[in-house]
C-alpha positions as CSV (number, residue, x, y, z in Angstrom):
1,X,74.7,94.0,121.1
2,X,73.7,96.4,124.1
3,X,71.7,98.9,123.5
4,X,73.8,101.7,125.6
5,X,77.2,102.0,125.0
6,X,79.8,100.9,127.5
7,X,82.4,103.2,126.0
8,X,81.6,106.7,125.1
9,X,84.5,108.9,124.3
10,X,83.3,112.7,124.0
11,X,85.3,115.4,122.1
12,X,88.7,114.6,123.4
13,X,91.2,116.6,123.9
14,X,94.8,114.9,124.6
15,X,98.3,116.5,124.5
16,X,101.7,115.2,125.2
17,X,104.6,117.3,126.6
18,X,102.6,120.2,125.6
19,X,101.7,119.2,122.5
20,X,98.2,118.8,121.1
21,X,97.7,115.0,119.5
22,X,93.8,114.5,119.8
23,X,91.6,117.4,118.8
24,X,88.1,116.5,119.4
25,X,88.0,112.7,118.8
26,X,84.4,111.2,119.9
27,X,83.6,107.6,119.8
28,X,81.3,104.9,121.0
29,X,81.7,101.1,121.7
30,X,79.1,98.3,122.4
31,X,80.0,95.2,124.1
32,X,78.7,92.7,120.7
33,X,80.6,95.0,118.4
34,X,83.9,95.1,116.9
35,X,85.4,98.8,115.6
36,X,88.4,98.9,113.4
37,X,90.6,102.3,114.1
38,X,92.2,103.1,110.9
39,X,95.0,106.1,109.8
40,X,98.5,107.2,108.7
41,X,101.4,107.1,110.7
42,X,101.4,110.0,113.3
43,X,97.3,110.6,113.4
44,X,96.8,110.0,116.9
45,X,96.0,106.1,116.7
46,X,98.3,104.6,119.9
47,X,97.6,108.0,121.7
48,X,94.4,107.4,121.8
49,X,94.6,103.7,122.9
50,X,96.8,104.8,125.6
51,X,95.2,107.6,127.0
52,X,91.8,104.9,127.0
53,X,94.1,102.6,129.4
54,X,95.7,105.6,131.2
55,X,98.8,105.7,130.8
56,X,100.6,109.4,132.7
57,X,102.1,110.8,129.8
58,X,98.8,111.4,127.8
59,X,97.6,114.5,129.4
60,X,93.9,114.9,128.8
61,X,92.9,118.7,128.2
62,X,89.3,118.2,127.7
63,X,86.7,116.3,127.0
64,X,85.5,113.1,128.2
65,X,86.1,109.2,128.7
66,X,82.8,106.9,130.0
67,X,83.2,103.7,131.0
68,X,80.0,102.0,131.9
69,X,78.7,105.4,132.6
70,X,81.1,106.2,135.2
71,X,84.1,108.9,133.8
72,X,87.7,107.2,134.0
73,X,89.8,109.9,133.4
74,X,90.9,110.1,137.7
75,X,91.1,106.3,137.3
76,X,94.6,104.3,137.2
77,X,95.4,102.4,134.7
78,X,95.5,99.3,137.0
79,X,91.3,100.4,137.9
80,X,90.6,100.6,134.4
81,X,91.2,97.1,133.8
82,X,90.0,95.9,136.7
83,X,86.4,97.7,135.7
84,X,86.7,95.7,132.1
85,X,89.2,97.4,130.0
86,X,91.9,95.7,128.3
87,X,94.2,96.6,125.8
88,X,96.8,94.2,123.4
89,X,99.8,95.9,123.3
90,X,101.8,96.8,119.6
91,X,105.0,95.6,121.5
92,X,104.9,93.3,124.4
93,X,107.4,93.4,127.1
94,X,109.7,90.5,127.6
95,X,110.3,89.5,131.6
96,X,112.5,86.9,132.0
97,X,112.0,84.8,135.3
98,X,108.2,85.1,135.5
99,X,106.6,82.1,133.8
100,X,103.7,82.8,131.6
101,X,100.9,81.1,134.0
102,X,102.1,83.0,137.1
103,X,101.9,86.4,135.3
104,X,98.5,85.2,134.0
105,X,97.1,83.8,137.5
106,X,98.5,86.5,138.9
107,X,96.6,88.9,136.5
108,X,93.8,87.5,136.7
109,X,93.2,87.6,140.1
110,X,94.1,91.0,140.3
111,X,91.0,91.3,138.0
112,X,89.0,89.0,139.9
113,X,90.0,90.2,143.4
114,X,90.2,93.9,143.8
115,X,92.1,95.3,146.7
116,X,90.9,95.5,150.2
117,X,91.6,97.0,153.5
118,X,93.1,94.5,154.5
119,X,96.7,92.2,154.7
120,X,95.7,89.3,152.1
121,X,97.2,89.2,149.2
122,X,95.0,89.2,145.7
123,X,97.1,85.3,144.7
124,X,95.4,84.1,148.0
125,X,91.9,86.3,147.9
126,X,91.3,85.1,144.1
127,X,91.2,81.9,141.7
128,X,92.2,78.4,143.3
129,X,95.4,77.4,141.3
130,X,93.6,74.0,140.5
131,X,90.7,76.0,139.2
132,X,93.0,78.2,137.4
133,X,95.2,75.7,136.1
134,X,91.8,74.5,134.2
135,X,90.9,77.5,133.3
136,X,94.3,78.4,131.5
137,X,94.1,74.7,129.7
138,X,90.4,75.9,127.8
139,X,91.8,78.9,127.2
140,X,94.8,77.5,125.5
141,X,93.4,74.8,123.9
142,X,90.8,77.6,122.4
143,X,93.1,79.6,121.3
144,X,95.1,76.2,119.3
145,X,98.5,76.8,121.9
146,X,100.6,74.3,122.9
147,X,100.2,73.5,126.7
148,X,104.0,73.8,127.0
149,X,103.7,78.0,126.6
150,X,102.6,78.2,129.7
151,X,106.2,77.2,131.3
152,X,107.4,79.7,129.4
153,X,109.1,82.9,130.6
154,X,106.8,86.1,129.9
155,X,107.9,87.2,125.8
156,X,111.4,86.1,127.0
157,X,112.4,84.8,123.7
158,X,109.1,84.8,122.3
159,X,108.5,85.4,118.0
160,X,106.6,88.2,117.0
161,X,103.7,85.7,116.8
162,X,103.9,84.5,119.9
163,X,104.2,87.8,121.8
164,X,100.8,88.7,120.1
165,X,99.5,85.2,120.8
166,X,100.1,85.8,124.5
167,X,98.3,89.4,124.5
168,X,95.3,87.5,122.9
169,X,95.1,84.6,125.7
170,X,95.6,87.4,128.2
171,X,92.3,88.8,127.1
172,X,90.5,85.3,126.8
173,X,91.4,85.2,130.5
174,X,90.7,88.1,131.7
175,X,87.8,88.6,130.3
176,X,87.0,92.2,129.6
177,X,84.1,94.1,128.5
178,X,85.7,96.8,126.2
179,X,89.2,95.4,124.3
180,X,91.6,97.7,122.6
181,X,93.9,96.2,120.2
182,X,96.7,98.4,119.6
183,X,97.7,97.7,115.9
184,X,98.6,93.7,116.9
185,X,98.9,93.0,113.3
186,X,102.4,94.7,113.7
187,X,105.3,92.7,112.6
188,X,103.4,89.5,112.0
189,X,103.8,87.5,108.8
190,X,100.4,86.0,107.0
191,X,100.5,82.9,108.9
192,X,101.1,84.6,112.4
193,X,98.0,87.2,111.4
194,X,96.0,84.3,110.9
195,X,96.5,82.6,114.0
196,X,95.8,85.4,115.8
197,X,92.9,86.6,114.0
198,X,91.7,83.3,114.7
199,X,92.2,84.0,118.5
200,X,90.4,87.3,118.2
201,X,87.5,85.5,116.5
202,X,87.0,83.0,118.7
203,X,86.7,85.5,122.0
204,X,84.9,87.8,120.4
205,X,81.0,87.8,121.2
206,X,78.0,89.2,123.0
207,X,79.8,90.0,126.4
208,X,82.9,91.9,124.8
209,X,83.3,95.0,122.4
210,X,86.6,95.6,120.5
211,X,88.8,98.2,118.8
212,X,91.0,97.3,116.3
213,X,93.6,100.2,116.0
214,X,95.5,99.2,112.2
215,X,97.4,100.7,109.3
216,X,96.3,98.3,107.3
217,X,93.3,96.1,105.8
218,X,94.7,93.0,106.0
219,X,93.6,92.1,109.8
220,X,90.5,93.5,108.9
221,X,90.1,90.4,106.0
222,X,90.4,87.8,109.2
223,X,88.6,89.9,112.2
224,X,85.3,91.4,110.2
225,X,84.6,94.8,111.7
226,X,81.0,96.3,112.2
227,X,82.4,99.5,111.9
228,X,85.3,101.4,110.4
229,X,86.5,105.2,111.1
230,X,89.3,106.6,109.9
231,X,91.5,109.0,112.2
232,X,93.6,111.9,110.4
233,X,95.1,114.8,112.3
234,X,93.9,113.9,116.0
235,X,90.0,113.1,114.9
236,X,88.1,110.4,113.2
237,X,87.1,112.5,109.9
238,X,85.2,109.5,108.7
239,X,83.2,106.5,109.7
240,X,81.1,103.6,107.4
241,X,81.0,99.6,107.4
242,X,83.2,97.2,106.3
243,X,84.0,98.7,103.0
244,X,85.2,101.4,103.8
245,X,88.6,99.6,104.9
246,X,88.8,97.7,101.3
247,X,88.3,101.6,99.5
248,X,91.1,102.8,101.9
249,X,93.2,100.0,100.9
250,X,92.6,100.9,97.2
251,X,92.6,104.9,97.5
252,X,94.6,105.1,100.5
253,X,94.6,108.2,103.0
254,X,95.2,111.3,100.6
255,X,91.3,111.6,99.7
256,X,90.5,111.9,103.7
257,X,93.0,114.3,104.2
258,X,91.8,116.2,100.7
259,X,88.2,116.2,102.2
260,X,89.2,117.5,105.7
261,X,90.9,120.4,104.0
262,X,87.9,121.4,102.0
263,X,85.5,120.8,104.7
264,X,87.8,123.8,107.2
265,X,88.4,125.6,104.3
């Protein structure tokens, strides 16, 4: 794991149409180390994940957003990821007529190539389609899919499964440093959470950190998390190993909730 964090979120702050969501959330995130985001419905969870990536309805109010040292919060949402951020989204968009390996070369080289001053476009400034072609092909054959999904149309027709099987081969390809996984365990039955844990597990190393944001446990029996913290209200009001996802899954959320109210009363 590094020793300096190359996400360090400080005390934020985040409202949408004038409404306060985040109130005071801080967090940090190593590249080696996997963080599981936990909470009830409403706590702030895909706020936060979006505001991370960018996206313009989040409206910052304060606070801060490092990445690699360098703040992000001027940054688009297309810089972001070029600089190493990623996130899996809960709920894929389908586009129909764009095959899976030209959104994914595509992508990629948009990673790889950012843009310049001048006329080239990133498909001919970035990875040679043989290269790429044999590139996808490990990737795929890492992550256990068929060859064939690549001819596919982009989440046009896809299963829950395979939508979040996609998001995790995007990430295998694009390679970034910090990954947000934005509660991908949604909708997935037991086998599909398995396959895609598997995914996650077999990216996942020294060169990457990543956030699981998650209701529940269950993902957290498949991807083991270093750390745990528990959002309620806009904040993460507590944080611990491992475990403290099983005692969540046992006591649920009420005894966070009780303990935030004692500790402002």
């Amino acid at each position: 794991m590094s020793t300096t964090p190359e996400l360090i979120v400080k005390d934020l702050h985040v409202a949408v149409e004038g409404k306060e969501i985040l109130k005071g959330l801080s967090l940090e995130v190593r590249k080696g180390e996997i963080h599981a985001l936990m909470g009830p419905n409403g706590s702030g969870k895909s706020t936060f994940a979006n505001t991370l990536m960018g996206h313009p309805r989040y409206e910052v109010t304060s606070g801060e957003i490092l990445f690699k040292g360098e703040s992000v919060l001027e940054m688009e949402a297309d810089e972001r990821s070029r600089a190493g951020l990623f996130m899996a989204f809960q709920y894929p968009v389908a586009i129909p007529g764009v095959s899976m390996a030209n959104f994914l070369r595509t992508a990629l080289n948009a990673r790889l190539a950012p843009p310049t001053n001048g006329d080239m476009p990133a498909a001919k400034r970035g990875i040679a389609p043989k290269e790429f072609r044999a590139l996808l092909k490990d990737k795929m054959a890492l992550l256990k899919m068929d060859e064939s999904f690549a001819t596919r149309y982009l989440n046009d027709g896809f299963s829950g499964g395979e939508k979040k099987r996609a998001e995790i081969l995007q990430m295998a390809l694009l390679k970034p440093e910090i990954a947000i996984m934005d509660e991908t365990d949604s909708g997935l039955d037991i086998d599909a959470l398995r396959i895609v844990s598997e995914g996650v597990n077999a990216i996942a190393g020294p060169e990457i950190g990543v956030l699981v944001i998650t209701h529940y446990q269950r993902i957290l029996n498949y991807i083991k998390p270093h750390f745990v913290h528990v959002m309620v209200d806009g904040r993460i009001q507590v944080s611990g190993g491992a475990e403290l996802a099983l005692q969540l899954e046992q006591r649920g959320y009420d005894w966070v909730r009780e303990g935030r109210e004692v500790s402002a009363s």
